[in-house]
N, C-alpha and C positions, 0 to 999 in steps of 0.2 A: 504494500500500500504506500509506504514511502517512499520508492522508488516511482510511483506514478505521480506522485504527489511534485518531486523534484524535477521529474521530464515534462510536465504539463506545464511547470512555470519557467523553466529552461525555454522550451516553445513560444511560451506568453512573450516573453523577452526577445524572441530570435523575429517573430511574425512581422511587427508594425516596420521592420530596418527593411526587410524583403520586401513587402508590399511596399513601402513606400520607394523604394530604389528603382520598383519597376512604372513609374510615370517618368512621362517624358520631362517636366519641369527637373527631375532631377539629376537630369545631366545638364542641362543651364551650366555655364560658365566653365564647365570641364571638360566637353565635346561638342563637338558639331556634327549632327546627324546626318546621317540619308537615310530612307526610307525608300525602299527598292519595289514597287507594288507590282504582282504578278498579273500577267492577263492569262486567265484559264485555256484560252482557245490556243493564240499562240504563245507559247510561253522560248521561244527561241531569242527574243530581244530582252527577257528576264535573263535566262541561263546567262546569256554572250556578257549582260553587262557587270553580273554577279563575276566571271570569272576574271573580267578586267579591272574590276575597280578590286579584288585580292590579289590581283598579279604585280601589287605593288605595296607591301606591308609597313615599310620604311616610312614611304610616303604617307599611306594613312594614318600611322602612327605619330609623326614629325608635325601632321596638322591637326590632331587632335581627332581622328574619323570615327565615328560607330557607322557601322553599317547595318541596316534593321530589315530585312525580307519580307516580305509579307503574303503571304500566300492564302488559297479559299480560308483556314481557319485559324492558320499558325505565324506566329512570330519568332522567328530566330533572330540573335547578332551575327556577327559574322565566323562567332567560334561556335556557332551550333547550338547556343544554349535558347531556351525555348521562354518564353512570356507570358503573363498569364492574359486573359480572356481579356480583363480591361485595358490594358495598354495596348491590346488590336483594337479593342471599341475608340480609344484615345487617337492613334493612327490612322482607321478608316475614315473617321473624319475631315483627314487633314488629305485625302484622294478627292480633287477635282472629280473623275470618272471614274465611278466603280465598275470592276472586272476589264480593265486597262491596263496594260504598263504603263508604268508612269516612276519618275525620282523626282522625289523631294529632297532638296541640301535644308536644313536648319541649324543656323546660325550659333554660334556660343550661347546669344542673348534670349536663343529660341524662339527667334523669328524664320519665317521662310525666306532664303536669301534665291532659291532656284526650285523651278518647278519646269518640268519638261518630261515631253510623249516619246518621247525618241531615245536610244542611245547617246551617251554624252562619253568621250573618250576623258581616262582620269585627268591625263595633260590641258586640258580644257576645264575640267572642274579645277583641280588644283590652282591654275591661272586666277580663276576667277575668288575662290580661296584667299590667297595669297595679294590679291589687290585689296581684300578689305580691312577696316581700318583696325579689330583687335589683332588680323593677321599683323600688319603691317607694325602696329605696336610692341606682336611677339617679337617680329625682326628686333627691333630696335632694343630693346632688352637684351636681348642674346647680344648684340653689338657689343653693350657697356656693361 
């Protein structure tokens, strides 16, 4: 009995940091998102874009990147790990056109800084990245 007593409130303690870790407000200030949303029908400009924006880890890492999938019911980041139901309700929100591809970039500030139907090559996102002004701040830091 005292052992359920001690893992019940072990739980109690571990729940509200999980739940709360999984909305998007809480990567504010410490990543900048994309949100990869899949089209059911053709999912070949999902696949293509998933494998180019990981065919550069350095990169995404150096700009602070989460990469978020979204598929009919599931949420992964980019290392496979899975989200729960509301931060897909939180996400499909933020899809212009449902059952689309589509990427969203969201800002440090967690604003949407890019939205587009099409593939975007990373060297193209990064560009645009790297012009804005927390980027351009991080530069300047690293400088001095």
């Amino acid at each position: 009995m005292r052992f359920l007593f001690v893992f019940i409130i072990q739980i109690s303690l571990i729940m509200p940091s999980v739940l709360k870790a999984q909305r998007l407000k809480s990567f504010n200030w410490s990543n900048r998102i994309i949100l990869v949303f899949e089209d059911p029908v053709d999912k070949e400009p999902f696949e293509k874009q998933i494998k180019e924006l990981k065919s550069d880890p350095e990169g995404l890492q150096e700009r602070k990147i989460l990469i978020f999938t979204i598929t009919d019911e599931v949420i992964l980041d980019q290392d496979g790990k899975k989200y729960d139901i509301a931060l897909l309700e939180e996400v499909r929100k933020l899809q212009s056109i449902t059952n689309k591809f589509e990427l969203v970039l969201i800002g440090l500030d967690g604003g949407i800084k890019l939205r587009v139907s099409e593939r975007i090559s990373p060297d193209v996102l990064y560009s645009l990245i790297d012009g804005m002004p927390l980027r351009q701040a991080e530069f300047q830091r690293k400088k001095n």
